[in-house]
C-alpha positions in Angstrom: 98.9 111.3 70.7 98.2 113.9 73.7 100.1 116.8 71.5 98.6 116.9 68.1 95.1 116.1 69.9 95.5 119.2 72.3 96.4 121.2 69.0 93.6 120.0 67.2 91.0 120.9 70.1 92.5 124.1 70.8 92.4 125.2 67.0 88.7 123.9 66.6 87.8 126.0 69.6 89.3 129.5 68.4 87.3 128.1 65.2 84.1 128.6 67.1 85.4 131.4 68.8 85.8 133.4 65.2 82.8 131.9 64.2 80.4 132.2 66.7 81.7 136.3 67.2 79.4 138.7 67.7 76.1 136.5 68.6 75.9 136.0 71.7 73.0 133.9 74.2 73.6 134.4 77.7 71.3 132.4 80.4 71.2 132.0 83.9 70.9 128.8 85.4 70.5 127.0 88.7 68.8 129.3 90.7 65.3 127.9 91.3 66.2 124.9 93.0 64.2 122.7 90.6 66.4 120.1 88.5 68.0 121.4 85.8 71.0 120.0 83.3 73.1 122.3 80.7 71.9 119.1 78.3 68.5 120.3 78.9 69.1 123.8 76.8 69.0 124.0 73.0 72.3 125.0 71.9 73.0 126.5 68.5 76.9 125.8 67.9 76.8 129.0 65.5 76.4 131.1 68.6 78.3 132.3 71.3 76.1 130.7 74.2 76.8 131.9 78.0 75.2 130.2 80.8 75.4 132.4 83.7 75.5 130.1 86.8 73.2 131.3 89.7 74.6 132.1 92.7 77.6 132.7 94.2 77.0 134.8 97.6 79.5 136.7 100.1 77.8 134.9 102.8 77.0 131.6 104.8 74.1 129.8 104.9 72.7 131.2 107.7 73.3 134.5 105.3 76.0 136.1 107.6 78.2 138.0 105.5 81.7 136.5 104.7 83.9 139.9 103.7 84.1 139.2 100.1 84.6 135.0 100.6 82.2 133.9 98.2 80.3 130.3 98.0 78.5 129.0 95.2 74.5 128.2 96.2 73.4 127.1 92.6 71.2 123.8 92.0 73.3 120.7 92.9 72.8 119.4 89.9 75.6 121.6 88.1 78.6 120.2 89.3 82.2 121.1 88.7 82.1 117.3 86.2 79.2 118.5 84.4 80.4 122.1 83.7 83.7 120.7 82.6 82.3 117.5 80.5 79.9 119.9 78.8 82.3 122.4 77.8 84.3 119.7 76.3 81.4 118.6 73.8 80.4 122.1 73.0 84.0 124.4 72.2 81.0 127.7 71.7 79.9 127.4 75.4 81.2 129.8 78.1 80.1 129.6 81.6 80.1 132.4 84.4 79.2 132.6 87.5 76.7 135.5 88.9 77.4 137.4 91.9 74.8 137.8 94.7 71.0 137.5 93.5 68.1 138.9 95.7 67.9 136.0 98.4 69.6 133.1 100.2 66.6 131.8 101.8 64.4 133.9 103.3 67.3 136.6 103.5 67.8 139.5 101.3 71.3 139.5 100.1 72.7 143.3 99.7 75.9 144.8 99.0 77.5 146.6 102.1 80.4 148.9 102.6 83.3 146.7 103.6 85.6 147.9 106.9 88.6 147.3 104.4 87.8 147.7 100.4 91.4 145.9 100.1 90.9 143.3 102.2 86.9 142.8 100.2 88.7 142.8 96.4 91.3 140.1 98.1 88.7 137.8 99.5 87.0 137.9 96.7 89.4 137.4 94.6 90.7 134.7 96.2 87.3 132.9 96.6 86.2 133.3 93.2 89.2 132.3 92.0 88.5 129.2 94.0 85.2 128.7 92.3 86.7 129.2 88.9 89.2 126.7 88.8 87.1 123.8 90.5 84.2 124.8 87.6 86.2 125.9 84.8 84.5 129.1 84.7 85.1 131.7 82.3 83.6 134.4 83.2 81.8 136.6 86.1 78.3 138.4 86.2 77.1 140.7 88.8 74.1 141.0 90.4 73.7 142.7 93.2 69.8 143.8 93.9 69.8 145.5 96.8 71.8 148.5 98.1 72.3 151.1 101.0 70.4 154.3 100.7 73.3 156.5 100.6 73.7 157.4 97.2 77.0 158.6 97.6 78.8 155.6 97.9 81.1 154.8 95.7 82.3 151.1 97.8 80.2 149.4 95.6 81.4 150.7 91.7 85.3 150.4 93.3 85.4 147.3 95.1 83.3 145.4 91.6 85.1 147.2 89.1 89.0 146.4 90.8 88.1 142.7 91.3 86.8 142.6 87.8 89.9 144.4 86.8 92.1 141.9 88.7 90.4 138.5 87.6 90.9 139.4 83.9 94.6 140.8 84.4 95.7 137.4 86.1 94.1 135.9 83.3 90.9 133.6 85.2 88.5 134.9 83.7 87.5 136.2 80.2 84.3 137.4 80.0 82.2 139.8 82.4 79.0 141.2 82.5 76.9 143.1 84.9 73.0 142.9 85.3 71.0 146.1 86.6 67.5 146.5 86.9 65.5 149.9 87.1 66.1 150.7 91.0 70.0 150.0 90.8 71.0 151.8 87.2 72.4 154.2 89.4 75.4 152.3 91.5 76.0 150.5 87.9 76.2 153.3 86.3 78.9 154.5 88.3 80.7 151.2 88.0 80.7 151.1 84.4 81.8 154.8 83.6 84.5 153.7 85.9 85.4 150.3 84.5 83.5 149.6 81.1 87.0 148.5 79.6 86.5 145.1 81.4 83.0 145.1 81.1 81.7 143.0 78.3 78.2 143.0 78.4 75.3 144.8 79.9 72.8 142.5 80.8 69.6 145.1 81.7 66.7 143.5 83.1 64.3 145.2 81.3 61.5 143.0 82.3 61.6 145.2 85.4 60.6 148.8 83.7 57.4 147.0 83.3 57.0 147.2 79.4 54.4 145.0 77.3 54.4 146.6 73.6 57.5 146.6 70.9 57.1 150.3 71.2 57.8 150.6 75.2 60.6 148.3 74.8 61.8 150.6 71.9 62.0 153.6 74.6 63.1 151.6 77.7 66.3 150.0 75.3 66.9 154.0 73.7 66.9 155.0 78.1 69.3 152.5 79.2 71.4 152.5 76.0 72.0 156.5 76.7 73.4 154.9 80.1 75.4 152.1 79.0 77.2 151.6 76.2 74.3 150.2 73.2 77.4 147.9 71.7 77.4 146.3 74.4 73.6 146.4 76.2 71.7 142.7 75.5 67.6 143.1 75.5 66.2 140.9 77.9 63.2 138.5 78.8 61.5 136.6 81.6 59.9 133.3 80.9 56.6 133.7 82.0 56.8 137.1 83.9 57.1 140.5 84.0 57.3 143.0 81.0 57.0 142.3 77.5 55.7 138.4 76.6 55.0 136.1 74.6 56.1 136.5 70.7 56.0 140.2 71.4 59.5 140.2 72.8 60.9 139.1 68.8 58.6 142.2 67.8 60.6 144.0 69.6 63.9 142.6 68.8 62.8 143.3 64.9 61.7 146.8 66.0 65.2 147.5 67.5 66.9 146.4 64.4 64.7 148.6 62.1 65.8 151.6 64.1 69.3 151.4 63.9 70.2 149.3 67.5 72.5 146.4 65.9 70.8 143.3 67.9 73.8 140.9 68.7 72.5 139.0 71.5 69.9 138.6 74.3 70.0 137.7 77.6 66.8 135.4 79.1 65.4 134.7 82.8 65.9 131.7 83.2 66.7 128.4 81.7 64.6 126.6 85.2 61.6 128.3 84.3 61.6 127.4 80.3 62.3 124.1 80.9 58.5 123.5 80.9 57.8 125.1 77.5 60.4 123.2 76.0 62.8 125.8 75.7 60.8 128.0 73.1 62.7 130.9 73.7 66.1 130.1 73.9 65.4 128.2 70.5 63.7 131.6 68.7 66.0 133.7 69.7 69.2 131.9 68.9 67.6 131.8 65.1 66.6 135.5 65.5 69.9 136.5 66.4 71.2 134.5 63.6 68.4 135.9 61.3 66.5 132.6 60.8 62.4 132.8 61.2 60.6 130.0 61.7 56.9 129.4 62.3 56.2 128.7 66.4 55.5 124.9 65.6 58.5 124.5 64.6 60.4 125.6 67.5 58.4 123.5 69.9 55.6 126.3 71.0 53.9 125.2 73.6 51.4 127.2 76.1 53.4 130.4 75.5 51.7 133.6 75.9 51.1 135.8 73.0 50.3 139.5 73.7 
């Protein structure tokens, strides 16, 4: 029974995986500290959906740095059980795990230049690892916020790019993205010219260039997609904050498409904050991506913004 089971499962999941190719939802999840289940989230099983988990952090709790030995700090209500059990019932879900944040508390998490790059990639390595395996992750994100004036250093794109490097090449993870906003393009710049083979997806947070209109977004996406690579760059949104809002942000997605920029996926801020509007978003733009419309009533609109 175990055998022809296991082959069944495994060939219904490369099914999704050649089916759900090239749309792609990734989320992050578990950072607000408010209650939150992957159960909660609308999921489309004709798209490639990502929950990025939120955070792992290279330091303690009292936010002294660790070398590289990450911990995971996300809402205790994802548990290694419920990553695994969820995963089971839904063969298009992927989950990753992001990669510093802005804060641990009250303290500002930044990356530093390690005494020993070597000994940094190992520890982190090694600790992620760790966190992969009890999870069942798949992938890695990183989003590191804050960095040393010193524009020069190169710790940052090296020490990133060879642990990415190593987690795919030993085969624990699959999938990696990376997540700048407008003060840090330039360190992920540098790590991307370096190591965009093992880079899958560029999750830009354009919500931070401060853009309200289709047309601004139009420019900010043409900017960042002259940095990065525009195959792989995902347009962005936060629930009920900064930049573009509302049903504007599937103007813009539309506006995007009608100028050449092949829209396969979108990245959204965050699953704990849509919660409350029933998940509007995350249900629009799984039908946008897969070229569905539907009026807002239908997709549960509740309270949302329109500018």
């Amino acid at each position: 029974m175990a055998g022809p089971s296991l082959v069944c499962l495994t060939g219904f999941a490369l099914l999704f995986c050649t089916f759900c190719d090239g749309k792609v939802m990734m989320e992050y999840i578990g950072a607000l500290g408010i209650p939150i289940s992957f159960d909660d989230v609308p999921i489309d099983p004709e798209i490639d959906f990502n929950f990025i988990l939120s955070f792992a952090i290279d330091a303690d709790r009292s936010g002294k740095y660790q070398n590289g030995k990450f911990s995971p700090y996300w809402s205790e209500d994802i548990t290694p059980s419920s990553v695994k059990s969820f995963k089971a019932r839904h063969p298009n879900v992927k989950v990753l795990a992001s990669l510093a944040g802005w804060s641990l508390g009250e303290k500002v998490i930044a990356w530093y230049k390690p005494r020993s790059n070597q000994a940094w990639i190992n520890n982190a390595f090694a600790s992620f690892k760790r966190i992969a395996v009890e999870y069942g992750l798949d992938g890695i994100d990183i989003d590191y916020e804050n960095f040393p004036r010193d524009r020069n250093d190169t710790t940052f794109a090296f020490c990133i790019g060879e642990l990415i490097t190593r987690l795919k090449e030993e085969k624990v993870i699959t999938v990696a993205s990376i997540a700048p906003y407008y003060l840090t393009v330039g360190p992920y710049v540098m790590l991307y010219r370096n190591y965009s083979g093992v880079i899958d997806y560029v999750n830009h947070q354009f919500y931070t260039d401060k853009v309200r209109s289709p047309a601004g977004y139009l420019l900010a996406f043409r900017q960042r997609a002259a940095q990065f690579d525009a195959a792989k760059l995902l347009p962005s949104y936060e629930i009920r904050g900064r930049g573009i809002q509302g049903d504007s942000f599937f103007d813009a997605l539309g506006l995007l498409r009608s100028r050449g920029f092949d829209v396969e996926g979108v990245m959204i801020w965050s699953a704990d904050s849509s919660k409350e509007d029933g998940f509007y978003f995350e249900r629009k733009s799984q039908q946008f991506l897969l070229n569905a419309t539907v009026p807002s009533e239908e997709v549960g609109m509740q309270n949302v913004v329109r500018t």
